[in-house]
N, C-alpha and C positions, 0 to 999 in steps of 0.2 A: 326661339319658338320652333319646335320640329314639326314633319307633316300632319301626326294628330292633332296639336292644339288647332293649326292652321285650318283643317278640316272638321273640325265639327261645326256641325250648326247651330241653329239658335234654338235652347230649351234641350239639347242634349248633353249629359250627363258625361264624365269620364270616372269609370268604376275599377279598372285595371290597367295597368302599363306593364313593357315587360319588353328586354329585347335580349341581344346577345350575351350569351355565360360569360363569364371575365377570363373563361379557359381560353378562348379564340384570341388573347391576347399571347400567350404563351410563346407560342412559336414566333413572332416578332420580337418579343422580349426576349428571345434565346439566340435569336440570330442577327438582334440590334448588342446585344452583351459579345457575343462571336465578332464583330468588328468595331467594336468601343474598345476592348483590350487589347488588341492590338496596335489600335488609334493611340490612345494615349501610350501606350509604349515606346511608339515610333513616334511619337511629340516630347516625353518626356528625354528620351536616347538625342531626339536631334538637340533640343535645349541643352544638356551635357557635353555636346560633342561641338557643339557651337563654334567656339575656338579654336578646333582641331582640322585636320585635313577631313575628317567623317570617321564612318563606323567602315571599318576593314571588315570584308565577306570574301572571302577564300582568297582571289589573285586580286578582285577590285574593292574600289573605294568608293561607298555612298555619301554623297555630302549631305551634313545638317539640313540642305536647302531642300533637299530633294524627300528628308527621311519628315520632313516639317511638312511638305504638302500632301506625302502620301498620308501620314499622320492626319490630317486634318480633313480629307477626303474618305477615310473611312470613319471617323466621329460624326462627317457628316451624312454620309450614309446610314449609320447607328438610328443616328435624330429621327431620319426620316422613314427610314422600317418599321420606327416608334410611334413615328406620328399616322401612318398609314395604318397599323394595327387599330389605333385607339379610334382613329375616321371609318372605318370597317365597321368595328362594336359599334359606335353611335350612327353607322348610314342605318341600322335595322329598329324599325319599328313595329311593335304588337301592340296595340288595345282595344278594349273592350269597353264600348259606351253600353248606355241600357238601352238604345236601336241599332247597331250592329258591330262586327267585327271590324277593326284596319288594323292590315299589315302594306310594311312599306319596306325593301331592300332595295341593295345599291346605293351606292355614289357616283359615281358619272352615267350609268344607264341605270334608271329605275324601276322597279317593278311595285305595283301594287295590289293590293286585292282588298274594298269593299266590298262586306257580305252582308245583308240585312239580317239579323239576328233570326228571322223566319223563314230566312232562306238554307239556313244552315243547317243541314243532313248530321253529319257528324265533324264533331273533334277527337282526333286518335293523339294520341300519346307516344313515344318508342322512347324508353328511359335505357339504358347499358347500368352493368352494374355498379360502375366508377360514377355514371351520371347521377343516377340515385342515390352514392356520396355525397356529388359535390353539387346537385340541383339543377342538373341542365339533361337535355330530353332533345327530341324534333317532334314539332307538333304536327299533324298532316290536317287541312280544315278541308272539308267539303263542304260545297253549295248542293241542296238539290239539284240533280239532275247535271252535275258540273265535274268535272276530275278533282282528284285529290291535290293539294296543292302542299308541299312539304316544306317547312322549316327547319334547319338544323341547328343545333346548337345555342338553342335558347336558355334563358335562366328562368325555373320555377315553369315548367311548363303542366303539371298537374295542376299548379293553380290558377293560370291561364284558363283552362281546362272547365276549372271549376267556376269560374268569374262566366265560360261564357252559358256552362248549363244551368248555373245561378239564375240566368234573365231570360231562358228557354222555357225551361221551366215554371215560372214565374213562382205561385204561393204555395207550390208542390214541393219547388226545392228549398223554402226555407224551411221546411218541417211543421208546413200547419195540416192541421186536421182536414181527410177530405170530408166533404158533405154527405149525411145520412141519406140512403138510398129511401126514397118514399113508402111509406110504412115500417120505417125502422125507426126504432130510438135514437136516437145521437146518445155514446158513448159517455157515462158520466166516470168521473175522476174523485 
């Protein structure tokens, strides 16, 4: 159960969820892969060489023992770049009830920001061209009367976007008819 379930109240609604792009994985996956090949080379090399005096490197000799725990120390490193990347994606939270906005970032120090949906000035967008590829944006939210507060590297942040002018709006933005101005006909079809 993450901070939004934990946070709402009683009789409110969750209408969107949304947090970090899968891109933010990336660069952990690239640099957990950069010492996993390594790792298992220097475990698969010591396993081979087990029997022998080690692996000969220019004048000295590394023994199996030594080429087995470096081997094992950077697997373990790999694991845990891995697991830091994926704890990063899931510490970020965005949703949208139909009474207001939460967002929640961090894992060991946290930040959050409740906005009552009528308190909310604007939702900005900034997509890159690659983003608008692959779906990921930084959303800026403003409260009346409050600084802009930015998110980067969200997933789906148009529709974010759109989830929260959805309940701002209220029956404007689902596309119903406004009401005939007095002494006007209402519109027939």
């Amino acid at each position: 159960m993450g901070y939004v379930d934990r946070n709402l109240v009683p009789g409110e609604t969750l209408l969107y969820r949304t947090r970090h792009h899968w891109l933010v994985l990336l660069g952990p996956f690239i640099g957990g892969f950069s010492l996993l090949i390594p790792g298992v080379a220097l475990l698969a090399e010591a396993v081979s060489t087990r029997d022998t005096a080690g692996l000969v490197v220019g004048s000295s000799t590394i023994s199996p023992q030594v080429m087995a725990v470096a081997g094992a120390v950077l697997v373990l490193a790999a694991i845990i770049l891995w697991s830091y990347g994926v704890a990063k994606r899931n510490a970020t939270e965005m949703a949208v009830t139909d009474r207001r906005v939460l967002i929640k970032t961090g894992m060991t120090s946290r930040r959050t920001l409740d906005l009552m949906l009528s308190r909310v000035e604007s939702i900005g967008v900034e997509e890159s061209a690659m983003g608008r590829m692959l779906g990921y944006g930084s959303v800026i939210v403003r409260g009346t009367g409050g600084t802009p507060e930015p998110f980067v590297m969200i997933a789906h942040p148009q529709e974010f976007r759109r989830a929260v002018q959805g309940q701002i709006g209220g029956p404007q933005a689902s596309g119903s008819q406004a009401a005939p101005t007095p002494g006007q006909e209402p519109e027939r079809r």
